[in-house]
C-alpha positions as CSV (number, residue, x, y, z in Angstrom):
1,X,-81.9,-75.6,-1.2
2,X,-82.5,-76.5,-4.7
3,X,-82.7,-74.2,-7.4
4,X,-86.2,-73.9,-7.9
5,X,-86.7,-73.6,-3.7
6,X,-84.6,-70.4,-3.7
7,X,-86.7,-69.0,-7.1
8,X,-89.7,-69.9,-5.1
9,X,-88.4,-68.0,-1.9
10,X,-87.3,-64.8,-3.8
11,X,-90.7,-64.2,-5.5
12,X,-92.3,-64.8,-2.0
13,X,-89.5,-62.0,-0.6
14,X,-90.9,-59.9,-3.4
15,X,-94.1,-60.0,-3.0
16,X,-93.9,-59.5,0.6
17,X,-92.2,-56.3,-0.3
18,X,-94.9,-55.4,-2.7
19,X,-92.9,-56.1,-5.7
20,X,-95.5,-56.1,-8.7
21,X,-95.8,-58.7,-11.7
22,X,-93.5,-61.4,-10.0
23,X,-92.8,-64.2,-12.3
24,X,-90.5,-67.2,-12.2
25,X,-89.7,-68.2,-15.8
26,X,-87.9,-72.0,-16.1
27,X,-85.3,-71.6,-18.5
28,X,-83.3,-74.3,-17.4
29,X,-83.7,-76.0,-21.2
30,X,-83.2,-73.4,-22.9
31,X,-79.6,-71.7,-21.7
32,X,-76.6,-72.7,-19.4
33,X,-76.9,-69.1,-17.8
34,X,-79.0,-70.4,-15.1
35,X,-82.3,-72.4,-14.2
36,X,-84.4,-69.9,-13.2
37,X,-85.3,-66.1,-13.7
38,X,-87.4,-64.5,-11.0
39,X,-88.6,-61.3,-12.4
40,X,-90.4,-58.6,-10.9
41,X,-91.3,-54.5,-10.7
42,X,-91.3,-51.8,-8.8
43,X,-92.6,-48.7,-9.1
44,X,-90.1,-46.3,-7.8
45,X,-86.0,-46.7,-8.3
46,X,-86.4,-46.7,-4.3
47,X,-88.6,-49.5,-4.1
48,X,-86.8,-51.3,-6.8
49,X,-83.4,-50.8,-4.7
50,X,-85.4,-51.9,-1.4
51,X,-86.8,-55.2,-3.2
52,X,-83.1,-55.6,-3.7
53,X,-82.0,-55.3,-0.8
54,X,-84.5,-57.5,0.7
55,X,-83.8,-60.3,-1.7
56,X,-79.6,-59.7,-1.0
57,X,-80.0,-59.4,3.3
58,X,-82.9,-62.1,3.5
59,X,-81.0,-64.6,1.6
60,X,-77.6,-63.5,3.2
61,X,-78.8,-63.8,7.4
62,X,-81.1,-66.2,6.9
63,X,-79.9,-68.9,4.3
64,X,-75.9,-67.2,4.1
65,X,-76.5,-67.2,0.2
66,X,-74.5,-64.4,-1.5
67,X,-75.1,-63.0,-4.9
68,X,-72.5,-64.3,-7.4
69,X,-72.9,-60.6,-9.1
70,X,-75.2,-57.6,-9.2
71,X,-75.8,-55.2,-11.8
72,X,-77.2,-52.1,-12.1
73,X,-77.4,-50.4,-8.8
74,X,-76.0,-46.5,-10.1
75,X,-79.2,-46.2,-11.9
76,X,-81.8,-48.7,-9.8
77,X,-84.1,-48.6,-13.5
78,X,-83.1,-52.4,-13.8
79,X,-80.9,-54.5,-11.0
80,X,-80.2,-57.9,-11.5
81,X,-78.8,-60.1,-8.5
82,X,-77.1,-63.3,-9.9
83,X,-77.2,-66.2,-7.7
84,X,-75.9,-68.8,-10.1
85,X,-79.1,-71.3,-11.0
86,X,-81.3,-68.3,-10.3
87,X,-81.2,-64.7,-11.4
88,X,-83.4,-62.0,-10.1
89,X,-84.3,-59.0,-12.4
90,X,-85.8,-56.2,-10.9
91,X,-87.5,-53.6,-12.8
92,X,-88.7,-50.1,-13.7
93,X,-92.0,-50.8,-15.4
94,X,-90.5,-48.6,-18.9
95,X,-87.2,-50.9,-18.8
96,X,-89.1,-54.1,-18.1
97,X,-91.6,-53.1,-21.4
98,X,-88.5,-52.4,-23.3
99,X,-86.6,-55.5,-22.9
100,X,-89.8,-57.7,-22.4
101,X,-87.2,-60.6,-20.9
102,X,-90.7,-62.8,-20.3
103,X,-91.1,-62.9,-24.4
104,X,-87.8,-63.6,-25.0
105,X,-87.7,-66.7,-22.6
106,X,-91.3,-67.4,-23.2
107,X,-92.1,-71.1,-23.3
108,X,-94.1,-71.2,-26.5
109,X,-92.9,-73.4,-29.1
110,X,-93.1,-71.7,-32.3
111,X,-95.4,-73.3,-35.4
């Protein structure tokens, strides 16, 4: 599965979960960290820790991927699973407005 297959299949694992304001940013050119971020919300730290899970035990039984490294699973405010080329961040709406990862990777040259 290519990089951008398993980006692809994460935000669709997401949304079937109900994840809210999935986007898969391509930031392949611009660090060595990994191809893709898939980044999504949830509204609850329990839906944020069962879009989680979902992403970690679809992946697992179905593909037998496993997450490189996870973060953030005391607080469930902001968990990121690492899966090399692609990294999932899942997050609380106030920590996903605070860090604002989609500005900092956005695409947009500047003038």
């Amino acid at each position: 599965m290519t990089s951008k297959e398993l980006a692809d299949k994460i935000a669709v694992l997401l949304d079937n979960k109900k994840g809210i304001d999935i986007e898969v940013i391509d930031v392949a050119d611009k660090t060595v960290l990994a191809d893709y971020f898939v980044i999504c919300s949830g509204n609850s730290t329990t839906q944020i820790k069962a879009l989680a899970d979902e992403v970690e035990v679809v992946l697992k039984n179905e593909d037998e991927i496993y997450a490189d490294h996870v973060e953030g699973r005391n607080s469930n405010r902001w968990i990121l699973i690492d899966y090399k080329d692609v990294v999932v961040h899942i997050f609380h709406p106030e920590e996903r407005a605070n860090y604002d990862l989609e500005k900092l990777w956005e695409t947009k040259k500047p003038i």
